[in-house]
C-alpha positions in Angstrom: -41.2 14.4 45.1 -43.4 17.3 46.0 -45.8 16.8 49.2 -47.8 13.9 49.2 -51.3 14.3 49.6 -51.9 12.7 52.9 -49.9 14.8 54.8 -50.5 18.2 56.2 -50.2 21.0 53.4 -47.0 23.5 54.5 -46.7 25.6 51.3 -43.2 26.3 52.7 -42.1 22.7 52.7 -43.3 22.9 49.0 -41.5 25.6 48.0 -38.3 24.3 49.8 -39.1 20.6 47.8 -39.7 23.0 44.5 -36.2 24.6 45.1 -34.7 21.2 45.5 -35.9 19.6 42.5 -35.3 22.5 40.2 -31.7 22.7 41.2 -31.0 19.4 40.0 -33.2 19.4 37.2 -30.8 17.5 34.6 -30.7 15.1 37.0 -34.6 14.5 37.9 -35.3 15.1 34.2 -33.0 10.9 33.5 -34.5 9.6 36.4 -38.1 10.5 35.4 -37.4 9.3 32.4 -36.0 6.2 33.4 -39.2 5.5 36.2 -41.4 6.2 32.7 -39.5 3.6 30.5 -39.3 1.1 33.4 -42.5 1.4 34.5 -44.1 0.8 30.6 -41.0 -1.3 29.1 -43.7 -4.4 28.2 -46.1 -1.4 26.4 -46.4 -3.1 22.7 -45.3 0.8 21.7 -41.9 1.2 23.4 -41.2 -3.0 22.3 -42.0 -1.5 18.8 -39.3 0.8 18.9 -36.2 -1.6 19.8 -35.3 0.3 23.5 -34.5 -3.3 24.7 -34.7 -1.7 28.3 -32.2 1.3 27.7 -33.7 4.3 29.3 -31.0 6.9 28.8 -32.6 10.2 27.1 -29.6 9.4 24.1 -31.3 5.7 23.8 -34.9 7.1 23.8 -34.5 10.3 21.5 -32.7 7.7 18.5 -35.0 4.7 19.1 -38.4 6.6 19.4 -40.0 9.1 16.8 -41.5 12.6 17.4 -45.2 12.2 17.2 -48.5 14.0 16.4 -51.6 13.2 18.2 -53.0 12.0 14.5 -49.9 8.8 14.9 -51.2 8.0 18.2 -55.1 8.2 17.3 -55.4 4.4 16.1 -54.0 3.4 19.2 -55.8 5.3 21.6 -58.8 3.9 19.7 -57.9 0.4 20.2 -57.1 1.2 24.2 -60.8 3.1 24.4 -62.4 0.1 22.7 -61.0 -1.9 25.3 -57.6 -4.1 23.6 -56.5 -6.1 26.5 -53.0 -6.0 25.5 -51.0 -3.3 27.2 -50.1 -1.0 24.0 -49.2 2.3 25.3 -48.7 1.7 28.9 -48.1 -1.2 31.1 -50.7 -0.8 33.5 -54.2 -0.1 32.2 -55.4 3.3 31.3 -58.8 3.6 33.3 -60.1 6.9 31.7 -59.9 9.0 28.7 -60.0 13.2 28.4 -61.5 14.4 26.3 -59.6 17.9 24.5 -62.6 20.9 24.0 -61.8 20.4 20.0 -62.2 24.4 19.7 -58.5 25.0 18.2 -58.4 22.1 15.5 -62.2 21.4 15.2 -62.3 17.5 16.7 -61.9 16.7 19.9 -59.3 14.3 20.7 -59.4 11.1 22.9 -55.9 11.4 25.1 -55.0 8.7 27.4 -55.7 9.8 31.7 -54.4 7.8 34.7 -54.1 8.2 38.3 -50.3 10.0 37.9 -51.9 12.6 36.1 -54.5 13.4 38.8 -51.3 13.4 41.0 -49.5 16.0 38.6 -52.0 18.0 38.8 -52.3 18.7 42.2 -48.6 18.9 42.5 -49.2 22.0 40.2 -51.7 23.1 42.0 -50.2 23.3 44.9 -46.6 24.5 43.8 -48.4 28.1 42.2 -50.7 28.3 45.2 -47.0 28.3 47.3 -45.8 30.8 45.7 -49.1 33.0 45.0 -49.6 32.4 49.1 -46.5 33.9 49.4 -47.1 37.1 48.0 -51.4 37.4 48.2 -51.6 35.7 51.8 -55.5 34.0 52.4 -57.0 33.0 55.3 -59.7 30.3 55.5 -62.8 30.6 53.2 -64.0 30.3 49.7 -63.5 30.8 46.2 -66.0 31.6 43.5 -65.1 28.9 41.1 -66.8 29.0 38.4 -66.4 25.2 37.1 -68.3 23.1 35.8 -68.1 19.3 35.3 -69.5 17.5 31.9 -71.4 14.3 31.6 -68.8 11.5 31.8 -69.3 8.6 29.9 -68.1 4.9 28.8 -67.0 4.0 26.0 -66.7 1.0 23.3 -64.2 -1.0 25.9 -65.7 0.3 29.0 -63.5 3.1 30.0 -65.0 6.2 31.9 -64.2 9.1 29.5 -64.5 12.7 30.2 -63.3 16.1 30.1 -59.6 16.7 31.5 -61.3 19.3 34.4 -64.2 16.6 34.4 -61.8 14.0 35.4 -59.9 16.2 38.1 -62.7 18.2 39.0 -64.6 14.1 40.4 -61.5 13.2 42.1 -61.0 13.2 46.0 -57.8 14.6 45.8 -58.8 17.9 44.0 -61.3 18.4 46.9 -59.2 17.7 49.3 -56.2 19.9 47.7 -59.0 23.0 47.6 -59.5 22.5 51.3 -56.1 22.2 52.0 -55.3 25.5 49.8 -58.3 27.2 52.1 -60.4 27.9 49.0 -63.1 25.0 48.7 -65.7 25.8 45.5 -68.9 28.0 47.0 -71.4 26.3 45.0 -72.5 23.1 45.7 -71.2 19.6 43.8 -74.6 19.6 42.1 -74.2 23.5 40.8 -70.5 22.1 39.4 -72.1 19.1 38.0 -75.7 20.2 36.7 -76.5 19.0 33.2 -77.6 22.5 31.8 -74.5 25.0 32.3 -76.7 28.2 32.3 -78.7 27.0 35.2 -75.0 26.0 36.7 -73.8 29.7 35.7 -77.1 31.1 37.3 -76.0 29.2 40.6 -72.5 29.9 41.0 -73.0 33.5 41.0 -76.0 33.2 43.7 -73.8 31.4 45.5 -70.9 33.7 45.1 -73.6 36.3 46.7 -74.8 34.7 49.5 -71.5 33.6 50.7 -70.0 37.3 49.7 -68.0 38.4 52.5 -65.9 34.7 52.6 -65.5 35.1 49.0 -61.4 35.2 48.7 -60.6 33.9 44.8 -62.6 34.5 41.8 -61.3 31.8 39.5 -61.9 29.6 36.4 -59.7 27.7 34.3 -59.8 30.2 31.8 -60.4 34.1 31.4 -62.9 33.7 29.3 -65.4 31.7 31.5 -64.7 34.6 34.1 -65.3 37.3 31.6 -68.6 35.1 30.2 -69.6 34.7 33.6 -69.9 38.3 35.1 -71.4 39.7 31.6 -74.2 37.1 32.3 -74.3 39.2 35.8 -75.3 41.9 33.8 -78.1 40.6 32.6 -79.5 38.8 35.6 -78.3 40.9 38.7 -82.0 42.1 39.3 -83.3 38.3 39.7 -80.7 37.2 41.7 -81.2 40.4 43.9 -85.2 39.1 43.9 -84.0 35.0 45.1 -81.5 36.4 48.0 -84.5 39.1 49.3 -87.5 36.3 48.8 -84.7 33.2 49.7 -86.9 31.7 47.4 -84.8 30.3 43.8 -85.7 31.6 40.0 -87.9 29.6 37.9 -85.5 29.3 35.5 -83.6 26.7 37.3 -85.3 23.4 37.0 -82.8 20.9 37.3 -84.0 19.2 40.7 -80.8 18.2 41.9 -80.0 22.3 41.9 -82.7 23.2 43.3 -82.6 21.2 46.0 -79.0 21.6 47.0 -79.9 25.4 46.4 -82.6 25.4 48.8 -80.0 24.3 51.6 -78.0 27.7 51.2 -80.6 30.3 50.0 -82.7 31.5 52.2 -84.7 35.1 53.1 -81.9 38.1 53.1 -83.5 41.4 52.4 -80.4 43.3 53.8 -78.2 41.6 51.4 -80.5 42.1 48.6 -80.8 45.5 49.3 -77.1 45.9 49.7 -76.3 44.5 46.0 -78.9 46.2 44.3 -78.0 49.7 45.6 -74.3 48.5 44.7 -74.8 47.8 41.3 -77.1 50.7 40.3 -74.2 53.0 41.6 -71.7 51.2 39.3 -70.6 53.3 36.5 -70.9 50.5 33.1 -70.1 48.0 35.7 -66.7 49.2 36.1 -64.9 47.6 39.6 -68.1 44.9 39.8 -66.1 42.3 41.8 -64.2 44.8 43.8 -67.3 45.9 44.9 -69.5 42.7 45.0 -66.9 40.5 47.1 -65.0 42.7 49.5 -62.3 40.2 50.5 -61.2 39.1 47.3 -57.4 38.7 47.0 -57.1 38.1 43.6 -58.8 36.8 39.8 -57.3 33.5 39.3 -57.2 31.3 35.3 -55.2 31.1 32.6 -55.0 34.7 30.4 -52.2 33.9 28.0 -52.4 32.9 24.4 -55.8 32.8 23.5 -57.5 34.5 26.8 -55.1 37.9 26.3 -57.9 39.3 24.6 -60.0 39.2 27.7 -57.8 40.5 30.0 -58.8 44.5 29.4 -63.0 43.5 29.9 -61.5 41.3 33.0 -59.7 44.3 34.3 -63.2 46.3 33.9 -64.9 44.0 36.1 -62.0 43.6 38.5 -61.2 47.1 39.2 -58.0 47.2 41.3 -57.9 43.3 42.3 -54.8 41.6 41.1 -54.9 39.5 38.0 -53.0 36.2 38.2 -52.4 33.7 35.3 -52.7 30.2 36.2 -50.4 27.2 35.3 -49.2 26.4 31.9 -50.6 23.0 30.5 -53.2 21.4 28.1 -55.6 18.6 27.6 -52.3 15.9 27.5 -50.8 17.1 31.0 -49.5 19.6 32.9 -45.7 21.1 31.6 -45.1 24.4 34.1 -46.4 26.5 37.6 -46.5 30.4 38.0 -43.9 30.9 40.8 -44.4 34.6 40.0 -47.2 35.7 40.6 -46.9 39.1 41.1 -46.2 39.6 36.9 -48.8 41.1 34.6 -50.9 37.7 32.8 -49.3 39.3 29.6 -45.7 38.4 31.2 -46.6 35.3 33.1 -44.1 32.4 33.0 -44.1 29.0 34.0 -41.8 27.3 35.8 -41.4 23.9 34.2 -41.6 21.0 36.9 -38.5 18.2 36.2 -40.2 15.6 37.5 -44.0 15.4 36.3 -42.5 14.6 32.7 -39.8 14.2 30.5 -39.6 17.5 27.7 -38.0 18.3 25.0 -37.8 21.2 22.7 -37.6 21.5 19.1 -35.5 24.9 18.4 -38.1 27.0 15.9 -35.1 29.7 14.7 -34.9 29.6 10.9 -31.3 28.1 9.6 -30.2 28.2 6.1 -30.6 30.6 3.7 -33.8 33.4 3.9 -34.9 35.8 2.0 -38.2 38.0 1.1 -39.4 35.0 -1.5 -38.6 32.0 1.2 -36.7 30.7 3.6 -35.5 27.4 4.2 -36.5 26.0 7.8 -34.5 22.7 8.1 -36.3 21.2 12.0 -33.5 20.6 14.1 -33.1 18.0 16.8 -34.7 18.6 19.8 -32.8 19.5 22.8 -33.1 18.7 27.0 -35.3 20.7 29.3 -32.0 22.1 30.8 -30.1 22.8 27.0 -32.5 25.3 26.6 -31.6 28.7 25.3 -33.3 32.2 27.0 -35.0 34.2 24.6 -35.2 31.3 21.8 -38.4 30.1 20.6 -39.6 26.0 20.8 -42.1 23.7 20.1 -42.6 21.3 23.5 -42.5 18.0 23.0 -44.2 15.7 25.9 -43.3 12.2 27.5 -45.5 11.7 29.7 -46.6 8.8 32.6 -49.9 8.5 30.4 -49.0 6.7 27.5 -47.6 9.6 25.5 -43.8 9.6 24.1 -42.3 12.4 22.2 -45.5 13.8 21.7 -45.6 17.2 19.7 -48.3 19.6 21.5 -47.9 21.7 19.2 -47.4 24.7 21.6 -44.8 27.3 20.9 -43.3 28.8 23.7 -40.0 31.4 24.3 -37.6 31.0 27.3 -37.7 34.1 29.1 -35.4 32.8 32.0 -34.4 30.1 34.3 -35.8 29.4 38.0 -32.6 27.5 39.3 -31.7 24.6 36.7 -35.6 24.6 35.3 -36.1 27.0 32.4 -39.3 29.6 32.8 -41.2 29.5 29.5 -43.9 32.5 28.3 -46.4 31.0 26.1 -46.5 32.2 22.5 -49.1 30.8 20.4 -49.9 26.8 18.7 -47.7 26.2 16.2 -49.3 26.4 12.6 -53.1 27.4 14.0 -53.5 30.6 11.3 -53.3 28.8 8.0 -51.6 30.6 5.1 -52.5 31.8 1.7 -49.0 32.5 0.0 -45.8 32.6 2.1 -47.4 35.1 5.4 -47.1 33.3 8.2 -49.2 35.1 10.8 -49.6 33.6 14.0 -53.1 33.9 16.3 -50.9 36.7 18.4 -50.3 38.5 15.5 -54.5 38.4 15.0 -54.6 39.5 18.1 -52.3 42.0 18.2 -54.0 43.4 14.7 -57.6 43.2 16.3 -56.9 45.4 19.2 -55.3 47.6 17.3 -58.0 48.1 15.3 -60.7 47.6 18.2 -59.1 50.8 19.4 -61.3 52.9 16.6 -64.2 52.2 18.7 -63.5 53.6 21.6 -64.7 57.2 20.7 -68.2 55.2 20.4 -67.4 53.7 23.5 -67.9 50.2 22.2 -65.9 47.3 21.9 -65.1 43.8 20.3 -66.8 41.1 22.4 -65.1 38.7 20.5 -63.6 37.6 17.4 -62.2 34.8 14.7 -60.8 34.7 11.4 -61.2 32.3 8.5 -58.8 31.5 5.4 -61.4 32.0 2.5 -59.9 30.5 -0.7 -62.5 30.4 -2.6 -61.9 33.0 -5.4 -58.4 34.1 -6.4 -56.4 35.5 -4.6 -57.0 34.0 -1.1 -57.7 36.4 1.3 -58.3 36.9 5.1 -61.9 37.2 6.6 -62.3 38.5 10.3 -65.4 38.2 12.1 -66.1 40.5 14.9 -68.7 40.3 17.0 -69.1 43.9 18.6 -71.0 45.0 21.8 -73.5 48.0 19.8 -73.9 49.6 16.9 -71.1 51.4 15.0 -70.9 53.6 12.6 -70.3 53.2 8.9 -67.2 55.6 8.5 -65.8 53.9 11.8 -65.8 50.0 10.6 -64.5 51.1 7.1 -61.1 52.4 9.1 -61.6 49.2 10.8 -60.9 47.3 8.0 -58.5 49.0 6.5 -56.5 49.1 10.4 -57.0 45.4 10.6 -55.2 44.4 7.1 -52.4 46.8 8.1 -51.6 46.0 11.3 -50.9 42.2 9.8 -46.5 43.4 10.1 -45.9 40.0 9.0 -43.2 40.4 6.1 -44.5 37.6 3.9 -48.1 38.7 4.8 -47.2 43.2 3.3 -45.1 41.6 0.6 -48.2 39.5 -1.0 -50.9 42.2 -0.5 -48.8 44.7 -2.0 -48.6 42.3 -5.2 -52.4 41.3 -4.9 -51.2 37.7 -4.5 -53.6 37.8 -1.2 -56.4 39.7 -1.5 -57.9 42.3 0.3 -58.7 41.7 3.8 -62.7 41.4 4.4 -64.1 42.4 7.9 -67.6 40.9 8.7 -69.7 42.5 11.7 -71.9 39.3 13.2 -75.1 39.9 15.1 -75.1 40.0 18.8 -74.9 36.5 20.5 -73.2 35.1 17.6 -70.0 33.8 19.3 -72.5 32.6 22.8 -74.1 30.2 19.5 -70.8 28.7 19.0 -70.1 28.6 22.9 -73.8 26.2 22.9 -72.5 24.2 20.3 -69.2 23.4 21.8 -71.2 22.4 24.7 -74.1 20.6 23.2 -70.9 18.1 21.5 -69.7 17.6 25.5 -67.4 20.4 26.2 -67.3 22.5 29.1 -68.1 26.0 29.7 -64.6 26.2 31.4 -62.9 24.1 28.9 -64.2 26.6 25.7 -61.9 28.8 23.9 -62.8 30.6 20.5 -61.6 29.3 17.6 -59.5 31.7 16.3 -59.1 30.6 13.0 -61.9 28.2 11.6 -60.6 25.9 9.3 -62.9 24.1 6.7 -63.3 20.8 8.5 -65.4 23.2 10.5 -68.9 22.9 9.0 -70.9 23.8 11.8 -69.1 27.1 13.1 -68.6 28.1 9.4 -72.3 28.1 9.4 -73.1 29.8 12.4 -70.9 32.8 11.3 -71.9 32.8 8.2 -75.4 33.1 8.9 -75.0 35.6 11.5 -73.3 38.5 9.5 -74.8 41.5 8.9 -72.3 43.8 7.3 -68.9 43.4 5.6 -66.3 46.0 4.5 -63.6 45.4 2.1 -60.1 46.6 2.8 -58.6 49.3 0.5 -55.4 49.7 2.7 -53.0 48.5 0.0 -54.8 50.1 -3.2 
């Protein structure tokens, strides 16, 4: 097992554990099984299932079913209404998480223990190893910008909160920041406040007053980071006038913030000064961090899948500090750690640990017989973390010490390698997210890919797309796509025309060209929201309990969506009708 928490931190001795246990990975990968199926064998869910106290990964795979989070839902239920039978696990579960519900539109309860907690340190410390090794710190702070939601009980009892909640409140994350020499800037009451613009607000006053010990700029995703220094923008003169008066903005008036505030802020006219001159000298903000915090060493979240799109107003802001993508995992657990660093976010992969787990992959290559009109994709049987293939595509499938067996996350993900015995996976999108009209089966990369392709038009207006989603409208025959782009000024008629018609091109999906050309999908609309729009749907996710650093836009909005649906809807002001295939 990786470093224990109690001991002194050696990021070498983790490496050199790291190296041992993804060696053997085959190996680690039965036994961890085996301490999983032991450890929950009277669970009224493995008794279902017949194991009779086999734990061999050939017993488990033909005893237990692949599940969805929709088979496991009732039980959860029962478990957060407080069942005193032990159903999923042997030992109680104590807390739920609590997913963001951004990609499917309902948040999901998932069962959260102690061994979780554990795993996620282990992660943390494994990629802060490695990025050590490479981007070498010494002892100060980090600009986090995290933020903690409300926890609360429910039906049965149990304290339920969001996955970063739950981490973010436990001793060990504190004491794994200190140990990693990069404890949070702001105070627990900034990380905890009840109103997350006010928390915002703070973090980057503290970020400024603590400026030269400043060494990570970090959130859990790119987006928060991005969110976070375009609120700068707007601000930068009042936090300039709290740090030259040490006196704190009106605007914050939670009193627990102002008070632990009032213990770090205090009369700095030199510093004040310093910024202000700073920022008027910046050209569109360009380098803002670089310039702001000296001794940074590097931008720290995740920034593949969804966050890619960020990555270019992230490198804006950064100027020539070091991106770096943080660890691979979701609001069920933690699968992989970036052991290298030094790659772009766009070719980050993760190293999956053999021993936080037990995974398997469902192979995703089409067999049987395919043509333009349809293929035939018969699943195939998952295989072993180690029976991988590089450069094939899977769905991961999760056993975890949580209560969840065979679970499908519904991520898919490409092996680009192997680190020792443990295979490196690149994230490529969730499985199934972009809905489909006819037989096109674009992907939320492939949006992606189509929207910065199209984005590029703007640039001779030097604007750009602040953000985006997409929506399936089947409400008139045929189907067709609807993109909603929120952009950062005003563009010109002739220019979002050829936006259009670049986003329903760029779509190089085969089943996607095929139908347009025979009008079974129609043509592709492209609606320009008004400025704020997608900040609307941010407050919304948060108003329902979600986090700041937990949101990610919904790229596709489904129907079950009510709410978003609305907010776009009510927030365009022009639309444009592709004429790309006429």
């Amino acid at each position: 097992m990786l470093e224990k928490l109690d001991k002194v931190f050696d990021p070498e001795k983790v490496i050199e554990e790291f190296e041992y246990l993804t060696k053997d990975a085959k190996r680690i990968q039965t036994e961890t099984l085996r301490r999983i199926l032991k450890e929950n064998g009277e669970a009224e869910y493995l008794k279902k299932w017949g194991l009779n106290g086999k734990t061999d990964p050939e017993s488990y795979s033909c005893c237990v079913p692949l599940v969805t989070h929709k088979d496991l839902e009732p039980l959860i239920q029962q478990i957060a209404d407080g069942a005193p039978n032990p159903i999923l696990t042997s030992k109680p579960i104590t807390t739920i998480t609590l997913s963001s519900g951004t990609t499917q539109g309902k948040r999901k309860f998932v069962p959260f223990n102690d061994e979780l907690t554990e795993t996620t340190m282990q992660i943390y410390r494994t990629s802060f190893a490695f990025r050590n090794r490479e981007y070498p710190i010494g002892n100060g702070k980090a600009l986090s910008f995290i933020y903690g939601s409300k926890q609360f009980k429910t039906k049965g009892g149990l304290l339920a909160g969001t996955a970063t909640t739950n981490v973010y409140r436990s001793e060990q994350f504190k004491k794994t920041m200190k140990d990693m020499q990069t404890p949070c800037c702001s105070p627990d009451e900034v990380i905890f406040g009840p109103d997350f613009q006010q928390s915002l607000y703070c973090h980057l006053l503290s970020g400024l007053i603590f400026h030269n010990e400043i060494q990570v700029i970090s959130s859990t995703f790119a987006h928060s980071i991005v969110h976070s220094f375009r609120t700068f923008e707007l601000v930068w003169e009042e936090l300039c006038s709290d740090i030259k008066t040490g006196s704190l903005s009106t605007r914050i008036t939670v009193p627990t913030i102002r008070t632990a505030m009032a213990k770090i802020l205090k009369p700095n006219p030199e510093l004040a000064d310093k910024i202000h001159e700073k920022c008027l000298r910046l050209s569109n903000w360009y380098g803002l961090i670089e310039e702001l915090f000296p001794n940074v060493k590097y931008i720290y979240g995740i920034m593949t899948g969804s966050m890619e799109p960020y990555l270019k107003k992230l490198r804006h802001y950064a100027g020539g500090i070091p991106l770096l993508s943080a660890d691979y995992g979701s609001s069920e657990g933690w699968i992989g750690a970036n052991v290298n660093p030094t790659r772009p976010p766009e070719m980050a992969t993760f190293a999956v640990l053999p021993h936080i787990g037990y995974f398997e992959f469902i192979p995703l290559r089409e067999i049987g017989v395919a043509s333009q009109e349809h293929s035939v994709c018969n699943e195939r049987r998952p295989v072993g973390l180690t029976d991988v293939e590089v450069g094939e595509e899977y769905e991961v499938v999760v056993t975890n010490f949580a209560g969840l067996y065979r679970y499908r996350l519904g991520d898919v993900v490409k092996v680009a390698g192997f680190h020792n015995a443990t295979p490196e996976l690149q994230f490529v999108c969730r499985r199934n997210l972009m809905p489909t009209i006819n037989i096109d089966k674009n992907t939320e990369k492939d949006l992606q890919l189509s929207v910065e392709a199209a984005a590029k038009l703007l640039a001779d207006e030097k604007l750009e797309v602040v953000d985006f989603t997409s929506q399936v409208d089947l409400s008139s025959e045929p189907g067709h796509y609807m993109i909603y782009w929120e952009v950062s000024g005003e563009a010109s008629e002739e220019t979002l025309k050829k936006c259009c018609n670049c986003l329903d091109s760029a779509f190089v999906d085969a089943g996607y060209v095929s139908s347009r050309k025979i009008h079974a999908i129609g043509p592709l609309e492209l609606r320009v929201l008004k400025r704020g729009t997608f900040q609307k749907i941010l407050d919304h996710y948060v108003g329902l309990g979600s986090t700041l650093n937990q949101f990610k836009t919904p790229r596709c909005v489904g129907p079950v969506n009510h709410t978003v649906l609305q907010i776009l809807c009510n927030n365009v002001v022009k639309s444009y009708i592709s004429t790309a295939f006429d």
